[in-house]
C-alpha positions as CSV (number, residue, x, y, z in Angstrom):
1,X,81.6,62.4,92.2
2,X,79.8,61.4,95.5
3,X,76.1,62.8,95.6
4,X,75.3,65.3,98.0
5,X,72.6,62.7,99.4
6,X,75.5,60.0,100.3
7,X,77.4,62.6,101.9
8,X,74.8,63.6,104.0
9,X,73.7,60.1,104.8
10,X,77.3,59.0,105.5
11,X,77.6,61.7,107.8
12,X,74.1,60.7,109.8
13,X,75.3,56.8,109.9
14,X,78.8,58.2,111.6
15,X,76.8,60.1,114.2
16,X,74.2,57.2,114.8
17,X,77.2,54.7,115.0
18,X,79.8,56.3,117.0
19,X,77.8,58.9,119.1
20,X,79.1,59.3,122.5
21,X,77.5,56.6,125.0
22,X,77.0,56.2,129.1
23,X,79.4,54.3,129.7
24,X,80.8,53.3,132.9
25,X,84.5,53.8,133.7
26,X,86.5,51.1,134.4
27,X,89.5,52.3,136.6
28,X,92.5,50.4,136.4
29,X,92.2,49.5,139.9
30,X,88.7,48.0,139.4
31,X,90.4,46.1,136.0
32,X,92.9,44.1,138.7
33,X,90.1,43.5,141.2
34,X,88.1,42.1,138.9
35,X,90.4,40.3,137.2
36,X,92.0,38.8,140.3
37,X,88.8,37.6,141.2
38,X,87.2,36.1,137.6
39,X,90.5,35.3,135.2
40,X,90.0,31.7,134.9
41,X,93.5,31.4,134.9
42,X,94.0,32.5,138.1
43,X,91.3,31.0,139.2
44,X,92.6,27.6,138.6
45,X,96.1,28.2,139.8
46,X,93.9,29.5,143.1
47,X,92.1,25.7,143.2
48,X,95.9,24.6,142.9
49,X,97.0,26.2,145.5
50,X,94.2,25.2,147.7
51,X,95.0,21.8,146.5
52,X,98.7,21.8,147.5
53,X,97.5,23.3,150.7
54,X,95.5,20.3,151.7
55,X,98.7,18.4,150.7
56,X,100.7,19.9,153.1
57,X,98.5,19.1,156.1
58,X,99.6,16.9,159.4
59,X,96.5,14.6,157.8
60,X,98.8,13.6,154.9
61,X,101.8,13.5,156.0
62,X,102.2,9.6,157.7
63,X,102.9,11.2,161.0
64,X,99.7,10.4,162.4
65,X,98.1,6.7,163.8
66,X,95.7,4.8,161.5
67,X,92.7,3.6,163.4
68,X,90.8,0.8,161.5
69,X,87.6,-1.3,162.9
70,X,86.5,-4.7,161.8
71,X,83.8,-7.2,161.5
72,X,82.6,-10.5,160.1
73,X,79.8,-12.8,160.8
74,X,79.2,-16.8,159.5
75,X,76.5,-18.9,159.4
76,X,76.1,-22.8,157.6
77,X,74.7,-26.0,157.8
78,X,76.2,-29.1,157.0
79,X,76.3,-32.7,157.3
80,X,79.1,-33.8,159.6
81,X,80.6,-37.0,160.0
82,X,83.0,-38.0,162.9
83,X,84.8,-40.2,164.0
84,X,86.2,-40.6,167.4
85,X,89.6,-42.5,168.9
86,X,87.2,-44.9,170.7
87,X,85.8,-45.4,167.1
88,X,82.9,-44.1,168.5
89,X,80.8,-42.4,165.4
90,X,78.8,-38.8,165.2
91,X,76.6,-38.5,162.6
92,X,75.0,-35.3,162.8
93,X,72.4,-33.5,159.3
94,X,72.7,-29.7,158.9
95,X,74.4,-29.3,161.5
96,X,74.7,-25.0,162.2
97,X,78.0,-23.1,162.7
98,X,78.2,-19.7,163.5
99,X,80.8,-17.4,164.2
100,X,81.2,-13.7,164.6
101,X,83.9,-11.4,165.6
102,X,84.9,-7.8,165.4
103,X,88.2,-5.7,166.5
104,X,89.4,-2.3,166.9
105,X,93.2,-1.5,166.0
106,X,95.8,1.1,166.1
107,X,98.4,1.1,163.9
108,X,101.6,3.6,164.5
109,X,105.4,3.9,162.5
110,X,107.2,5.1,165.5
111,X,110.3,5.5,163.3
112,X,111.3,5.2,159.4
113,X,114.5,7.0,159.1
114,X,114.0,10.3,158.1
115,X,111.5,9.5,154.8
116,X,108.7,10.7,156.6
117,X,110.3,14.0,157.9
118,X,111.7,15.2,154.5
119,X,108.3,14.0,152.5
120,X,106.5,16.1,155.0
121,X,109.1,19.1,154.1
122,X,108.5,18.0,150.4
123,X,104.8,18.6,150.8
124,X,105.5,21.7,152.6
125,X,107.7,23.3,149.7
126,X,104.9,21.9,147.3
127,X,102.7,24.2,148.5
128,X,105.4,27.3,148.4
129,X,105.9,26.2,144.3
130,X,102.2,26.6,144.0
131,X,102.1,30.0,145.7
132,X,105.1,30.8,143.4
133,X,102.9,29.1,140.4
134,X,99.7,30.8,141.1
135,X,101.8,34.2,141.3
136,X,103.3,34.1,138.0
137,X,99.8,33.3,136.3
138,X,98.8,36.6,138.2
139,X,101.6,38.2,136.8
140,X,101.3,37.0,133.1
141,X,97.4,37.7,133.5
142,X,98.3,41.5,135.0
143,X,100.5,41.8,132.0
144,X,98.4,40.7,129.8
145,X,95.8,42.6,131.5
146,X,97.0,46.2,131.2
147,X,98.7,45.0,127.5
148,X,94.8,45.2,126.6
149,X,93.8,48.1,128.9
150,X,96.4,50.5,127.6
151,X,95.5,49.0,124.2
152,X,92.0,49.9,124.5
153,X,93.4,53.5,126.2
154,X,95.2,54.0,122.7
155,X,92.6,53.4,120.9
156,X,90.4,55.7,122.5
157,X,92.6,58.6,122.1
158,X,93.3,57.3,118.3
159,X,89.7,57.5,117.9
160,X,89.6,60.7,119.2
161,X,92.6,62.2,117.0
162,X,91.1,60.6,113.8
163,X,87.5,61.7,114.5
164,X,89.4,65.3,114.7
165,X,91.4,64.8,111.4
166,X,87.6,63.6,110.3
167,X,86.3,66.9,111.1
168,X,88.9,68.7,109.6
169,X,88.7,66.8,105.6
170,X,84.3,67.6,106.4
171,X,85.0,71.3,106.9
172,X,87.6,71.1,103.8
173,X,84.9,69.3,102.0
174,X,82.1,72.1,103.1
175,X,84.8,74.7,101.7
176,X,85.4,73.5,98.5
177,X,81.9,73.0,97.9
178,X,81.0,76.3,98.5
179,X,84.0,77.9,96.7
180,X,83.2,75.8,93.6
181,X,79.5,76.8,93.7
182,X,80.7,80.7,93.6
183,X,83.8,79.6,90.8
184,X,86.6,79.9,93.0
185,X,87.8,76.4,92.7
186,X,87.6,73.9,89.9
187,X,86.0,70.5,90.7
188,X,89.1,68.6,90.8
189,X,89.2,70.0,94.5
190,X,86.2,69.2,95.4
191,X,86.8,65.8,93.9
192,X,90.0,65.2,96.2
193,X,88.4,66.9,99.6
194,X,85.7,64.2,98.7
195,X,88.4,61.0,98.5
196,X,90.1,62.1,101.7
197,X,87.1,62.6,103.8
198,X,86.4,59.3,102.2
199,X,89.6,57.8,103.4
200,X,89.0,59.6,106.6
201,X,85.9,57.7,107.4
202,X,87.4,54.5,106.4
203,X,89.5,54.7,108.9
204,X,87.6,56.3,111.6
205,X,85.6,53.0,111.1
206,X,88.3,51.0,111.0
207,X,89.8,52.4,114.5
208,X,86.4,52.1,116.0
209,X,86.0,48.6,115.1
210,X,89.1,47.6,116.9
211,X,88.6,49.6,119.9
212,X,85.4,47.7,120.1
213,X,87.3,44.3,119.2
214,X,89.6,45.1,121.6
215,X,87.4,45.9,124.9
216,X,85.9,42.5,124.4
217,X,88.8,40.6,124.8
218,X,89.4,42.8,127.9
219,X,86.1,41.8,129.3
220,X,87.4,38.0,128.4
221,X,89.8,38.5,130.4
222,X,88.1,39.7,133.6
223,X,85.9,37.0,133.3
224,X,82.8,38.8,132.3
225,X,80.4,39.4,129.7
226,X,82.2,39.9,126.4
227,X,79.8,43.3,125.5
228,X,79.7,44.9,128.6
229,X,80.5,48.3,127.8
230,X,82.9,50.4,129.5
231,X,85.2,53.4,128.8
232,X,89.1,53.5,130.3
233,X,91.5,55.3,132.1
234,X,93.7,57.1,129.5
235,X,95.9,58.6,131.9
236,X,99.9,57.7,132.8
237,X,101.8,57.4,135.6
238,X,105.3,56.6,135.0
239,X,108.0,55.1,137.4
240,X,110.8,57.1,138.7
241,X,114.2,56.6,139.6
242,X,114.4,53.4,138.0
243,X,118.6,52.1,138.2
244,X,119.2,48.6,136.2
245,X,121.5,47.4,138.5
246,X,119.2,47.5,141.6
247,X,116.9,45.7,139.0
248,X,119.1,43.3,138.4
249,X,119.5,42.5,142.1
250,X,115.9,42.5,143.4
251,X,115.8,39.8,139.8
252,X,118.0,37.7,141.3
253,X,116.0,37.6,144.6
254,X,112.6,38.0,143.7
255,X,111.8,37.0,139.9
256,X,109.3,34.2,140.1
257,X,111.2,32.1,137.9
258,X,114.3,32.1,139.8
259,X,112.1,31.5,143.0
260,X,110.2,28.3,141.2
261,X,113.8,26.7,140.5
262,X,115.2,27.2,144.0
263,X,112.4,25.9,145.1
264,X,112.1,23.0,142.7
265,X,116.1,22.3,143.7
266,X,114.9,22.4,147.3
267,X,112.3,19.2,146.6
268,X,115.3,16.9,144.6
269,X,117.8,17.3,147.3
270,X,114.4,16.1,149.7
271,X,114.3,13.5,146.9
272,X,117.5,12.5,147.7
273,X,117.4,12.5,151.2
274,X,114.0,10.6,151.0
275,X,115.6,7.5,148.9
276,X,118.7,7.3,151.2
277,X,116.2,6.5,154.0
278,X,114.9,3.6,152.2
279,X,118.1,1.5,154.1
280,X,117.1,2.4,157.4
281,X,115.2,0.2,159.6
282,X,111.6,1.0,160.2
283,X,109.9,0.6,163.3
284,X,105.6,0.1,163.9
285,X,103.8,-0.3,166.5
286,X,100.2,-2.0,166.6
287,X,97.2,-2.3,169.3
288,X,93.9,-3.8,168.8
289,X,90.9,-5.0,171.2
290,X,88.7,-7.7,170.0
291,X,86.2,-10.6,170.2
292,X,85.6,-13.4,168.6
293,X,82.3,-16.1,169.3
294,X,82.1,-19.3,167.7
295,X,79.6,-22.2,167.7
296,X,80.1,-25.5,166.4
297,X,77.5,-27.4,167.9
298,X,78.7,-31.1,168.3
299,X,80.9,-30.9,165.5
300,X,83.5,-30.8,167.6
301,X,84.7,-31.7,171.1
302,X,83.8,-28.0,172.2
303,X,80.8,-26.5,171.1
304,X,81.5,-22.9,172.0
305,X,84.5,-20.8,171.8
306,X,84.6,-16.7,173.3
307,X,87.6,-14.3,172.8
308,X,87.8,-11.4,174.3
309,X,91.1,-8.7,175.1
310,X,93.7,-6.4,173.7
311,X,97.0,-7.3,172.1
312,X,99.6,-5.3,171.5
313,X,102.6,-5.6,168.7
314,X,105.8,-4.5,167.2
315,X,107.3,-4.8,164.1
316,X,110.8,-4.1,162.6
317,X,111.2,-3.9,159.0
318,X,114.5,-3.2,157.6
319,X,115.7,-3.5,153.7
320,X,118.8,-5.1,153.8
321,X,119.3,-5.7,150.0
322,X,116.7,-5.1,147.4
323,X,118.8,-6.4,144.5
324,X,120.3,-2.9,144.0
325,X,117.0,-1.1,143.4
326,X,117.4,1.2,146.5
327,X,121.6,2.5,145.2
328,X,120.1,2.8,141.5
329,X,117.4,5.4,143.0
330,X,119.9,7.1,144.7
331,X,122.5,7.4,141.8
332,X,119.4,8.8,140.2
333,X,118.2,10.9,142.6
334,X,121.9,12.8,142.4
335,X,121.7,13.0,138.7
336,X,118.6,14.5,139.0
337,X,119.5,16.7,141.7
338,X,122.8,18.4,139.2
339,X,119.9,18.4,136.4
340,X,118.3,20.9,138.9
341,X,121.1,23.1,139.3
342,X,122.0,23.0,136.2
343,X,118.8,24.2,135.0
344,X,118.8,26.9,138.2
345,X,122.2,28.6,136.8
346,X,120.0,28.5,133.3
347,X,117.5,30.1,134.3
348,X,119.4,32.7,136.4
349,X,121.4,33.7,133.4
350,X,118.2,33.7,131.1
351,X,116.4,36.4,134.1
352,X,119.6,38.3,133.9
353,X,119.5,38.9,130.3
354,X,115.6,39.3,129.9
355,X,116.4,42.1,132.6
356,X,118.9,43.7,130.5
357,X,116.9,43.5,127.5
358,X,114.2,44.6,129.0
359,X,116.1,47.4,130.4
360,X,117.5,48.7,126.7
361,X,113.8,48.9,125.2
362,X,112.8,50.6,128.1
363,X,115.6,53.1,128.2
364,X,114.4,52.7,123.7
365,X,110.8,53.7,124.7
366,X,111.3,56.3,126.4
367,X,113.6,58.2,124.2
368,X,111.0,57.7,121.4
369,X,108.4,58.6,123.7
370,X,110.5,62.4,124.0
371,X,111.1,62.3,120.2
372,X,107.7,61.5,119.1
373,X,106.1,64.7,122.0
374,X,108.7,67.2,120.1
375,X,107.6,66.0,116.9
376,X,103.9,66.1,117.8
377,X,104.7,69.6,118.8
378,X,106.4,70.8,115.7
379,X,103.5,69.3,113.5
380,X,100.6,71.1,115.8
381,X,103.1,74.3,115.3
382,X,103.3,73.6,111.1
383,X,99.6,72.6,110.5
384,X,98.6,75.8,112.1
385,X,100.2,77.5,110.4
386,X,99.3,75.7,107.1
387,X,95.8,76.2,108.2
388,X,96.1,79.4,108.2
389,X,97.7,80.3,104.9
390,X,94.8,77.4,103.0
391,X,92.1,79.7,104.8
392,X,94.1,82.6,103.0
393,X,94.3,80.4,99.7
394,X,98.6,80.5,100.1
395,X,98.9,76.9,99.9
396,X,97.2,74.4,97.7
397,X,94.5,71.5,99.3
398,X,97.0,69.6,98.8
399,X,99.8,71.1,100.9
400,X,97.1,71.1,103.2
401,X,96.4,68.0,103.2
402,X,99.6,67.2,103.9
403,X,100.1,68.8,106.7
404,X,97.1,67.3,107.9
405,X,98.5,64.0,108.0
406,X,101.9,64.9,109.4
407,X,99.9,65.8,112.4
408,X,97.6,63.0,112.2
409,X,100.4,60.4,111.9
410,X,102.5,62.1,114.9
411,X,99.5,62.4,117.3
412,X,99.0,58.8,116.0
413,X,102.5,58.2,117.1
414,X,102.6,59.9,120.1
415,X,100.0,57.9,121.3
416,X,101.7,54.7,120.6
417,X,104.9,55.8,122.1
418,X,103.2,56.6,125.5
419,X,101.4,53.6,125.8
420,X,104.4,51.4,124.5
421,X,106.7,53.3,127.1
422,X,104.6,51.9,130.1
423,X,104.3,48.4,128.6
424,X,108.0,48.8,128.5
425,X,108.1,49.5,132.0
426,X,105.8,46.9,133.3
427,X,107.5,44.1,131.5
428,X,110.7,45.5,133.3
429,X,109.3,45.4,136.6
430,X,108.0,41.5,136.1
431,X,111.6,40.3,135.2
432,X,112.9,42.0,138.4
433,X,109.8,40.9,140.5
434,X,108.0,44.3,141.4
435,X,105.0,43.8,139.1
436,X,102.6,43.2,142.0
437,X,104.1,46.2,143.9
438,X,104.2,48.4,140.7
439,X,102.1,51.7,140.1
440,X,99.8,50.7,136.9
């Protein structure tokens, strides 16, 4: 039998542990800002994004001149010997030669085929996939987001429902003290009101633990300090007028996956387009302006030399027959294009029935979300009634107790049926793409 001393200390550590705290609420709208802002997830699809961005730009896309400058400079000495056609002789000892020059030049493609105009598209729908990236690592990390803050919802109302249950076995435990102290009871009562406040703790301790557990890996996710302490939003809102097959078409236009393949087929038929050019002539133009000094001394039969002036230039470069390299990256280039659509038609098909599914455990939750409410409300309705009769000493502690947890275990229930109900919904919304528009 547990002392009265550890009962009473047990109590104090529950009270000095889990007393209410200050704790700021964290809104669910606050939960998105912040996470949209710190996730390093999305932070690094952001940088990607930004990345493909700069990608994209006239400045990389060869449509632009180069515009190079140049410059060189020489100095020696050396002995030189020469000899003349009269067979006259010059003998001249470190003899200097300098030279110097420099050049500004323009360099143009005034024409490649079309290579240039479909990589510059290619670049462009780069940077749509990394939108279309960057938004489906928002939408897993929303997901996953509200996956933790409805966890951490639960859990709060779990606490709350097993601190009442807690309360409950303490008051039986007070009774059945007192009624075995005036011989009313024998001690085998107070022996079992002892074990289930007992088990009552435990797991009031346990459910505490993992709400705890479970806000820090919420704060991980926003990107913040793991023990900042907050409290949630328990309430619900649920979606409306949800109809699968207007689901199923908004999937087949909106889901980011489907998006990321069309746009991925988009970039192999460029691919394709971009090796066909590779036959085409190419056409460059080229300017430059420069000078050019030299002095030989009498090395030679002129000692100085000056250039100075422009020069302009065209070239024509055309690959007539690379030994059959240019027709096997076209025959590729088609092969990889079907791969594409292949894997498109995939991927529609997989959307379609991830919406489906989806749609069933939905329709699944919320059924069980309406059974588990009437069940919560017949065991509220029974337990009171138990109460009532154990106050009256109808019913045996452990009838009682038994109602107790058939109430605790439907409240339990309940909660996980809400919860679960609006983690159904959400992952409904992502496969038809309304996440982002959805009302968390």
């Amino acid at each position: 039998m547990i002392s009265k001393n550890i009962y009473i200390t047990a109590l104090a550590l529950l009270g000095v542990i889990f007393s209410a705290k200050s704790q700021d609420l964290l809104t669910k709208k606050e939960a998105v800002s912040i996470a949209l802002e710190n996730n390093f997830d999305i932070r690094t699809a952001d940088n990607n994004v930004s990345i493909a961005e700069n990608n994209a730009s006239i400045e990389n896309s060869g449509y632009l001149p180069t515009l190079s400058a140049n410059g060189n400079a020489n100095y020696s000495r050396s002995d030189t010997k020469t000899t003349y056609p009269n067979d006259s002789v010059t003998d001249l000892k470190g003899a200097p030669i300098i030279s110097y020059g420099a050049s500004v030049g323009i360099n143009y493609t005034l024409f490649d085929g079309t290579a240039r105009g479909y990589a510059f598209k290619q670049l462009k729908e780069n940077y749509r996939l990394s939108e279309l990236q960057a938004r489906l690592v928002i939408e897993n990390s929303l997901l996953n987001l509200f996956n933790t803050y409805y966890g951490i919802a639960r859990l709060t109302q779990n606490v709350t429902t097993q601190k009442q249950s807690l309360n409950i076995s303490r008051e039986r435990l007070t009774r059945a003290r007192y009624s075995f102290d005036y011989g009313q009871n024998t001690q085998l009562d107070v022996l079992n009101a002892e074990v289930d406040y007992n088990t009552d703790s435990i797991s009031y301790l346990t459910l505490t633990q993992q709400l705890e557990n479970e806000k820090r890996n919420l704060n991980l996710l926003l990107g913040r300090d793991v023990n900042s302490s907050f409290s949630v939003d328990t309430t619900l809102v649920y979606a409306s007028g949800l109809d699968k097959e207007e689901l199923m078409d908004k999937a087949r236009s909106s889901n980011v996956n489907i998006l990321q393949e069309q746009s991925a087929l988009q970039n192999a038929e460029y691919d394709l387009r971009i090796t066909g050019a590779r036959s085409i002539p190419k056409l460059g133009l080229s300017a430059s302006y420069g000078l050019s000094y030299s002095d030989r001394g009498q090395t030679f039969f002129w000692n100085t030399q000056r250039q100075l002036g422009p020069s302009i230039g065209a070239s024509l470069t055309w690959n007539i027959y690379d030994g059959g390299l240019t027709s096997t990256r076209k025959q590729n280039a088609k092969i990889a294009l079907e791969n594409q659509q292949i894997s498109a038609d995939q991927t529609r098909m997989e959307v379609e029935r991830n919406v489906s599914n989806a749609w069933t455990v939905y329709q699944t939750a919320l059924f069980v979300l309406e059974a588990e409410r009437t069940n919560l409300a017949t065991n509220q309705r029974n337990f009171s009634r138990t109460q009532e009769q154990y106050t009256l000493g109808q019913v045996t502690s452990i009838e009682f107790r038994q109602a107790q947890l058939n109430l605790l275990n439907a409240q339990l229930n309940f909660n996980q049926a809400k919860y679960s109900a609006k983690i159904a919904e959400l992952a409904l919304l992502q496969f038809s793409g309304d996440l982002l528009e959805a009302e968390f």
